[in-house]
VEXSE-954163 format. One record per residue (C-alpha): x, y, z; residue in three letters. Coordinates in nm, 3 decimals. Layout:
N
{u = X | v = Y | w = Z | type = ALA}
...
//
This chain:
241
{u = 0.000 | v = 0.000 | w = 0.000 | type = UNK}
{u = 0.108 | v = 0.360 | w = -0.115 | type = UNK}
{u = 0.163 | v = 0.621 | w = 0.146 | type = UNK}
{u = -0.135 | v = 0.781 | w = 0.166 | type = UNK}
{u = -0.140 | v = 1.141 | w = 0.023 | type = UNK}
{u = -0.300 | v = 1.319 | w = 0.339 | type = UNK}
{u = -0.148 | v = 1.147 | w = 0.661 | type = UNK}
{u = 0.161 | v = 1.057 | w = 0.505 | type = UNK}
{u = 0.170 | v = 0.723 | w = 0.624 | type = UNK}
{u = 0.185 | v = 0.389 | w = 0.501 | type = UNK}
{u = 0.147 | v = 0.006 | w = 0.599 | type = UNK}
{u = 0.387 | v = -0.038 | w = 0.940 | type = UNK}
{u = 0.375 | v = 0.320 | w = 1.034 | type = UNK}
{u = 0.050 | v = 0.285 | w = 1.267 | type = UNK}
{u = -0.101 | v = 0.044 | w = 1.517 | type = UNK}
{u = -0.396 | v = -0.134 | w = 1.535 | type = UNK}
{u = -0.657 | v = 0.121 | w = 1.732 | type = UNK}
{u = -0.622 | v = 0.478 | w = 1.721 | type = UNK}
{u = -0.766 | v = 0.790 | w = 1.907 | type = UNK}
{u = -0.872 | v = 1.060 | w = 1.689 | type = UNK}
{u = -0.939 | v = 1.363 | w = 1.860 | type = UNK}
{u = -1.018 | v = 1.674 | w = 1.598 | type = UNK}
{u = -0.747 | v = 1.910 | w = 1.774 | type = UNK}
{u = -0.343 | v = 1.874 | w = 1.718 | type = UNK}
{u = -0.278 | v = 2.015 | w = 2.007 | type = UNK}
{u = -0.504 | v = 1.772 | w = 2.205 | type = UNK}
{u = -0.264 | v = 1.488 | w = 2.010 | type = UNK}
{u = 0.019 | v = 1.597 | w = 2.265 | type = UNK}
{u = -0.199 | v = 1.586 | w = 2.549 | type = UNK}
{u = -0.287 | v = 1.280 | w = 2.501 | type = UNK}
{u = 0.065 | v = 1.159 | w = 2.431 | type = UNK}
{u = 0.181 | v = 1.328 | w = 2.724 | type = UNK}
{u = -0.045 | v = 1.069 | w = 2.921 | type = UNK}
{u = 0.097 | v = 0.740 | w = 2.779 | type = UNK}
{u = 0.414 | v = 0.583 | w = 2.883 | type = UNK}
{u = 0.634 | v = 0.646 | w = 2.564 | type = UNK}
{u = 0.554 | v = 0.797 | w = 2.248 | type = UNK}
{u = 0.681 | v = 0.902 | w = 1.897 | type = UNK}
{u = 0.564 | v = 1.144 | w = 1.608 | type = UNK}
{u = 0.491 | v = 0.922 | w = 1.297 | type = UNK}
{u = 0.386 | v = 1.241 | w = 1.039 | type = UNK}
{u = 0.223 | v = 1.564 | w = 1.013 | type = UNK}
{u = 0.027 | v = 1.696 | w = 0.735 | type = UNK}
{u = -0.243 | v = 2.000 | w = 0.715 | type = UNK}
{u = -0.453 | v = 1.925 | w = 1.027 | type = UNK}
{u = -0.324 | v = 1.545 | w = 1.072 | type = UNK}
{u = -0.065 | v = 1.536 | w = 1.315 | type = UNK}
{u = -0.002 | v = 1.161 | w = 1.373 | type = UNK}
{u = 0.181 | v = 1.003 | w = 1.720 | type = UNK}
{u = 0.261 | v = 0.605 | w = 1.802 | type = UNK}
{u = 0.206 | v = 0.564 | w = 2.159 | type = UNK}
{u = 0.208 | v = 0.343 | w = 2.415 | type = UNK}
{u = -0.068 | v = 0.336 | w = 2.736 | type = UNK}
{u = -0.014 | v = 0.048 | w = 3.025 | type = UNK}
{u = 0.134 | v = -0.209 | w = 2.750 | type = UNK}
{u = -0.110 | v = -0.164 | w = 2.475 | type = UNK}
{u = 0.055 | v = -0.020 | w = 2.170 | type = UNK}
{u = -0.182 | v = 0.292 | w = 2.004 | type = UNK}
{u = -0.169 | v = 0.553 | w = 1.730 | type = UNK}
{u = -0.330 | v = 0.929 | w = 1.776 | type = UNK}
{u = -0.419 | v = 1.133 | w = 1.512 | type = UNK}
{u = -0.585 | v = 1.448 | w = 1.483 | type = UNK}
{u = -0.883 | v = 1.450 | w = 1.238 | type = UNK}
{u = -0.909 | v = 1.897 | w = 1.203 | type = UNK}
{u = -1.275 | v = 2.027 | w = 1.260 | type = UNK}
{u = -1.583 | v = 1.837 | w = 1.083 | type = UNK}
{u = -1.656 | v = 1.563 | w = 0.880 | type = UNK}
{u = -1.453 | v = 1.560 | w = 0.569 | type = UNK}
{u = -1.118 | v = 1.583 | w = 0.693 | type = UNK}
{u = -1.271 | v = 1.296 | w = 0.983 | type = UNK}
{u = -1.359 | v = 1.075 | w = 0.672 | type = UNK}
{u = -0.997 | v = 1.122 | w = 0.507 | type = UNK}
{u = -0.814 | v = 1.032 | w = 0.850 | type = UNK}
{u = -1.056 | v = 0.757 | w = 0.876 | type = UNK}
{u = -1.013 | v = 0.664 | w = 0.519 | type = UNK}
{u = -0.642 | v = 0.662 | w = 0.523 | type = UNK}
{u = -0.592 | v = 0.498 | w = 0.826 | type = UNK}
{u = -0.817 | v = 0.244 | w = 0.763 | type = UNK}
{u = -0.574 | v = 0.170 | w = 0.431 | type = UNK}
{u = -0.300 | v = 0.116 | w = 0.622 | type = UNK}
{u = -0.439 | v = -0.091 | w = 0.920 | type = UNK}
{u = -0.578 | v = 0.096 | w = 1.174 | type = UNK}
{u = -0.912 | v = -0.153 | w = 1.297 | type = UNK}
{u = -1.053 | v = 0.049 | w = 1.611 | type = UNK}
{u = -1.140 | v = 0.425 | w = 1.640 | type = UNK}
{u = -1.187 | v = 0.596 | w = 1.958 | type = UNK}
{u = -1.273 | v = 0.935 | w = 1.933 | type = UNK}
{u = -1.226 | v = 1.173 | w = 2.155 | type = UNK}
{u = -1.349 | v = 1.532 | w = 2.177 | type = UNK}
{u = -1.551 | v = 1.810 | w = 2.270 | type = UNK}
{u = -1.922 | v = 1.875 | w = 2.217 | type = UNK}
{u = -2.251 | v = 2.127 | w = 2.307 | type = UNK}
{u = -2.481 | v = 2.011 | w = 2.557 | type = UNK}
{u = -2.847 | v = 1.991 | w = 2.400 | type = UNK}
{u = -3.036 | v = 1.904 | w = 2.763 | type = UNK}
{u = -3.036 | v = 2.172 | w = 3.018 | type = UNK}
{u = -2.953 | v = 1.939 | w = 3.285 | type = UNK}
{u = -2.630 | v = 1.886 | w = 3.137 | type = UNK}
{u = -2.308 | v = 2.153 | w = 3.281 | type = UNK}
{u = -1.978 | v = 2.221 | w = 3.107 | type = UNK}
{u = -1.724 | v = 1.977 | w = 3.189 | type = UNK}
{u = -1.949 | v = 1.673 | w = 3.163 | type = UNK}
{u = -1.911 | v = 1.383 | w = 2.952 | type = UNK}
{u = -2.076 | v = 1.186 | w = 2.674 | type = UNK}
{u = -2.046 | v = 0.847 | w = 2.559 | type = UNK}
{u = -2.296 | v = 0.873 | w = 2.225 | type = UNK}
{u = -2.484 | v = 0.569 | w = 2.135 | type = UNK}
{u = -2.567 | v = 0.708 | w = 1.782 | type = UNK}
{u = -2.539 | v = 1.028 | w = 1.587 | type = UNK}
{u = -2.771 | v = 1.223 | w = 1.390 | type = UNK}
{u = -2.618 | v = 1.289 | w = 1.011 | type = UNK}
{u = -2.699 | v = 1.635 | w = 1.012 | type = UNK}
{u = -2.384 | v = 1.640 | w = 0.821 | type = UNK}
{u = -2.277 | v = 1.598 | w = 0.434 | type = UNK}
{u = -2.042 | v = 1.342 | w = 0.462 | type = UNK}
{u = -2.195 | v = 1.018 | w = 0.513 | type = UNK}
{u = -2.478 | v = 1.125 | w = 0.312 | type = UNK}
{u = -2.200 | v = 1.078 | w = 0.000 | type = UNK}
{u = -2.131 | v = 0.690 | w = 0.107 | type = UNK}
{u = -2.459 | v = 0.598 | w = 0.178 | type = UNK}
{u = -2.898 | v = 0.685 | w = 0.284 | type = UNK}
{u = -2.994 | v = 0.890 | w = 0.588 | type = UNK}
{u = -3.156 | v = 0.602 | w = 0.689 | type = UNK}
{u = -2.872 | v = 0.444 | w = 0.730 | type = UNK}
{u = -2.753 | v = 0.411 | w = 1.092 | type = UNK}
{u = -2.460 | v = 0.605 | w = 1.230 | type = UNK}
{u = -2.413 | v = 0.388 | w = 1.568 | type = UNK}
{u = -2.044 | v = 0.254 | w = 1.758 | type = UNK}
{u = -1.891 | v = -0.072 | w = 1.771 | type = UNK}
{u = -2.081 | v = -0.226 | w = 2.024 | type = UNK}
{u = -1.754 | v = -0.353 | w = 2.199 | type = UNK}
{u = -1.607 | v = 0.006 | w = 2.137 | type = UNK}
{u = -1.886 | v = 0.188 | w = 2.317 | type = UNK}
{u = -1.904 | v = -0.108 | w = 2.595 | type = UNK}
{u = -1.539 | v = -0.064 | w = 2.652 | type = UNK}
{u = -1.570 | v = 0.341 | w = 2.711 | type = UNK}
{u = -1.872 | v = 0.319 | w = 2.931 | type = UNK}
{u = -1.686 | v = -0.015 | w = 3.153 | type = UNK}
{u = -1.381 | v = 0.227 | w = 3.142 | type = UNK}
{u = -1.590 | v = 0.558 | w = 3.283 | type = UNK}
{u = -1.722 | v = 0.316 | w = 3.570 | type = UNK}
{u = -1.438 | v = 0.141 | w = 3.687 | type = UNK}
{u = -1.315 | v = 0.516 | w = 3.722 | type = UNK}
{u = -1.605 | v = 0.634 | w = 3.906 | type = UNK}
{u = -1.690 | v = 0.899 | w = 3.652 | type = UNK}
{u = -2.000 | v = 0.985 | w = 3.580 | type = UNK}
{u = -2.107 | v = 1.036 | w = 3.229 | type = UNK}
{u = -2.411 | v = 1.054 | w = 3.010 | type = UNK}
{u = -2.505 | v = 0.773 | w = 2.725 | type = UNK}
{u = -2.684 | v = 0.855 | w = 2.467 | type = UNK}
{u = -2.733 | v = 0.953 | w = 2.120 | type = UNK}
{u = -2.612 | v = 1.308 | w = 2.001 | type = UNK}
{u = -2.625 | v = 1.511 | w = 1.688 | type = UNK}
{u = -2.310 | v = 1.555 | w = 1.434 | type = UNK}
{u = -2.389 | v = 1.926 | w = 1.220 | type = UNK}
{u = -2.180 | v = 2.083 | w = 0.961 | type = UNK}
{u = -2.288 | v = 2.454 | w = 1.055 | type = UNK}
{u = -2.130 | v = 2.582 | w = 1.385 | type = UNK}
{u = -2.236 | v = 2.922 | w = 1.339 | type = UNK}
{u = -2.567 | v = 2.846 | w = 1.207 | type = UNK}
{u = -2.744 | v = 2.602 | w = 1.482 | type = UNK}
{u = -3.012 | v = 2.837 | w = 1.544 | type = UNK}
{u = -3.285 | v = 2.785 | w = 1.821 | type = UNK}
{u = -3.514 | v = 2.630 | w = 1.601 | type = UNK}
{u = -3.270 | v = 2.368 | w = 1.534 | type = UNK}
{u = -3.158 | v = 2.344 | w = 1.904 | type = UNK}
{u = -3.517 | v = 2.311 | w = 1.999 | type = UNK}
{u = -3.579 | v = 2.034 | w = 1.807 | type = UNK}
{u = -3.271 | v = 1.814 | w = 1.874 | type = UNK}
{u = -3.397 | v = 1.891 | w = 2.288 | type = UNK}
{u = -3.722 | v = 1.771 | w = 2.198 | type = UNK}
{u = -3.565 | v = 1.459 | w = 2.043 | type = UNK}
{u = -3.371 | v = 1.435 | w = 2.362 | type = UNK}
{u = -3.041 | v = 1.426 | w = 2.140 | type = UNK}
{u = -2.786 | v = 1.486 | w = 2.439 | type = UNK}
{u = -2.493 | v = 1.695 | w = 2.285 | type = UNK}
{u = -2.414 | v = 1.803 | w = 1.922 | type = UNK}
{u = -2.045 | v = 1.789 | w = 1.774 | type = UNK}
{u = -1.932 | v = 1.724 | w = 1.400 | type = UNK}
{u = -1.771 | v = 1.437 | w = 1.315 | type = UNK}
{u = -1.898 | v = 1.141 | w = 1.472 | type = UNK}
{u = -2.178 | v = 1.047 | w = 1.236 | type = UNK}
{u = -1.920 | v = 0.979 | w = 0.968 | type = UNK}
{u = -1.608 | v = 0.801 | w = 1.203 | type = UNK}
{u = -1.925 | v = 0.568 | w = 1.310 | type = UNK}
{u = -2.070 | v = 0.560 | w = 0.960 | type = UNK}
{u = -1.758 | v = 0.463 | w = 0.768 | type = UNK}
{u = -1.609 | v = 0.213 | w = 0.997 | type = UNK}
{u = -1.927 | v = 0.002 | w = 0.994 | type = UNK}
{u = -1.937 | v = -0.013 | w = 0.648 | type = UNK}
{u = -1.554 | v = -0.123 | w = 0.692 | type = UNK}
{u = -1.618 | v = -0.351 | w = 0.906 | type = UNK}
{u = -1.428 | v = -0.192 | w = 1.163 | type = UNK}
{u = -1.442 | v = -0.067 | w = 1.483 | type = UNK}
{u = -1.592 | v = 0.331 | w = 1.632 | type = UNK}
{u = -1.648 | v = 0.502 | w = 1.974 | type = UNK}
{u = -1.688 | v = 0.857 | w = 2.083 | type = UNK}
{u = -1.668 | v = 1.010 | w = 2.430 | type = UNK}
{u = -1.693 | v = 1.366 | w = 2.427 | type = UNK}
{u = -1.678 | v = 1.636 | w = 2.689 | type = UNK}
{u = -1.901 | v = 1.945 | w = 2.726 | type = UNK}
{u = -1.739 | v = 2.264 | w = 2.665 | type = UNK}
{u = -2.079 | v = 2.499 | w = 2.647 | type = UNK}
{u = -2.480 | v = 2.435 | w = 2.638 | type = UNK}
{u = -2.689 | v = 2.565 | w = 2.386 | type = UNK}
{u = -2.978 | v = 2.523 | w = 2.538 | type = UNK}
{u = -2.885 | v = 2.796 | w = 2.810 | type = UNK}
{u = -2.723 | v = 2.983 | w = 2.540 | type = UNK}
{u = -2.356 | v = 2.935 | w = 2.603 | type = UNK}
{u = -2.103 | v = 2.803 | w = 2.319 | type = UNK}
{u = -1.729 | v = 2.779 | w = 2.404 | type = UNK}
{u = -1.535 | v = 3.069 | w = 2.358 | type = UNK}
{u = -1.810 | v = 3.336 | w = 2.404 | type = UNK}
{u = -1.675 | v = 3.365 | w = 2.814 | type = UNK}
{u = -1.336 | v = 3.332 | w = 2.797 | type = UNK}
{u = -1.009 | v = 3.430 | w = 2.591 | type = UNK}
{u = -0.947 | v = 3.068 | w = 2.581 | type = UNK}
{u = -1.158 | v = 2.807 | w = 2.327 | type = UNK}
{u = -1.273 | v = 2.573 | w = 2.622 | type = UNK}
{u = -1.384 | v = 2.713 | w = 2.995 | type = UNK}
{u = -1.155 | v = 2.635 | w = 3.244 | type = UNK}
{u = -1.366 | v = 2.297 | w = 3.386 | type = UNK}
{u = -1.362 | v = 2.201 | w = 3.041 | type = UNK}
{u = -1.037 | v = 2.180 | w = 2.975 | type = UNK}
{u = -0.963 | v = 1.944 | w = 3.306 | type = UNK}
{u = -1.234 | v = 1.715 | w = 3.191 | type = UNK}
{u = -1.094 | v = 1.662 | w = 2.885 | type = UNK}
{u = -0.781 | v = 1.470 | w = 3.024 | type = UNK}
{u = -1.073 | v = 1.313 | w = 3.223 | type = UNK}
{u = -1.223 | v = 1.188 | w = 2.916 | type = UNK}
{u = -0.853 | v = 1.124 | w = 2.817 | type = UNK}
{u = -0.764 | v = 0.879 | w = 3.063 | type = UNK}
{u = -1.114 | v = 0.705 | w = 3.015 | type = UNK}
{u = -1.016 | v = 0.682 | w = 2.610 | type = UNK}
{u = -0.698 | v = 0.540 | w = 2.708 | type = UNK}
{u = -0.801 | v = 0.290 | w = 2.967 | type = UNK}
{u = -1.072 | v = 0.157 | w = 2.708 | type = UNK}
{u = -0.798 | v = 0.126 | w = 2.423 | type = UNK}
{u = -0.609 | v = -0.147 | w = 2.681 | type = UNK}
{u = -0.957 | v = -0.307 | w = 2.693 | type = UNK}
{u = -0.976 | v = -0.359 | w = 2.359 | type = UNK}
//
């Protein structure tokens, strides 16, 4: 296989399961938390790391915002044998019960993206891996976190989820909205691979708040410690499977 023209990797360069967060910079962090770990490539938004977590070998690679340049890092890692996806991330609470810095294990995500609808019908399902959303739920427990599980909303339009739309994903009781898990989900079932997401709030739009619109920084300050939170979980879930 060809070194792939995005990633700039090829067969031998990655491991088996990887965790794609959307961020770069969130590759580090999550390097930073394993017990070794080396950059493989970096390309546009793909900045790829081999790493290694309590024994279990892993690859992380940064996917950039939304669901094309998810689909490519999915696409191209899937070439060059990457089975498992974890991905982990950062969403908008839809439920006004939910507070910034919680977390969300999605059971299914709406496609109210463009992406998948290229591969394959609406209708089509955009669920996990069973054993990939088992493994981050058993993973949350045995760490006494508490988390919410349920199905959430992947959107194209950031700046143009307006509170008709907001309304109507509450009334469905979609828990969180974010914008690439429909197609990681989508495309590695019809690989016959393997997809998770936990994600962790960083605003609600229900109450009105988005991240960045209180602070100089891109994620409130509880935020940002609940990622590694949702970090650790990823990781301890990636030795599970």
């Amino acid at each position: 296989m060809a070194k792939q023209p995005h990633l700039l990797v090829e067969e031998g360069d990655v491991h088996e399961i990887a965790i794609i967060p959307g961020d770069p910079g969130r590759v580090d962090r999550i390097a930073n938390l394993c017990d070794e770990s080396e950059l493989v490539a970096q390309n546009r938004e793909y900045k790829i790391v081999n790493a290694s977590y309590d024994g279990t070998d892993l690859t992380i690679c940064s996917t950039g915002i939304g669901c094309p340049s998810a689909a490519i890092a999915v696409e191209e890692l899937s070439r060059v044998g990457v089975e498992t996806f974890l991905r982990c991330g950062t969403c908008g609470a839809l439920q006004a019960d939910m507070e910034v810095g919680d977390m969300v294990v999605a059971t299914g995500a709406a496609k109210e993206e463009g992406t998948s609808k290229r591969y394959e019908s609406v209708e089509y399902p955009a669920v996990p891996d069973y054993e990939a959303l088992t493994e981050l739920v058993g993973a949350a427990e045995d760490n006494d976190e508490e988390i919410h599980v349920g199905p959430i909303v992947s959107d194209d339009a950031f700046y143009n989820e307006d509170d008709e739309y907001v309304a109507d994903w509450n009334d469905a009781n979609l828990l969180a909205i974010e914008m690439e898990a429909a197609t990681v989900f989508s495309l590695a079932r019809r690989k016959g691979l393997r997809a998770g997401a936990i994600c962790t709030v960083d605003g609600n739009l229900v109450a009105g708040s988005q991240k960045g619109a209180d602070s100089d920084d891109e994620l409130p300050e509880k935020a940002k410690d609940n990622v590694e939170r949702a970090i650790r979980i990823t990781l301890n879930a990636v030795t599970a499977l």
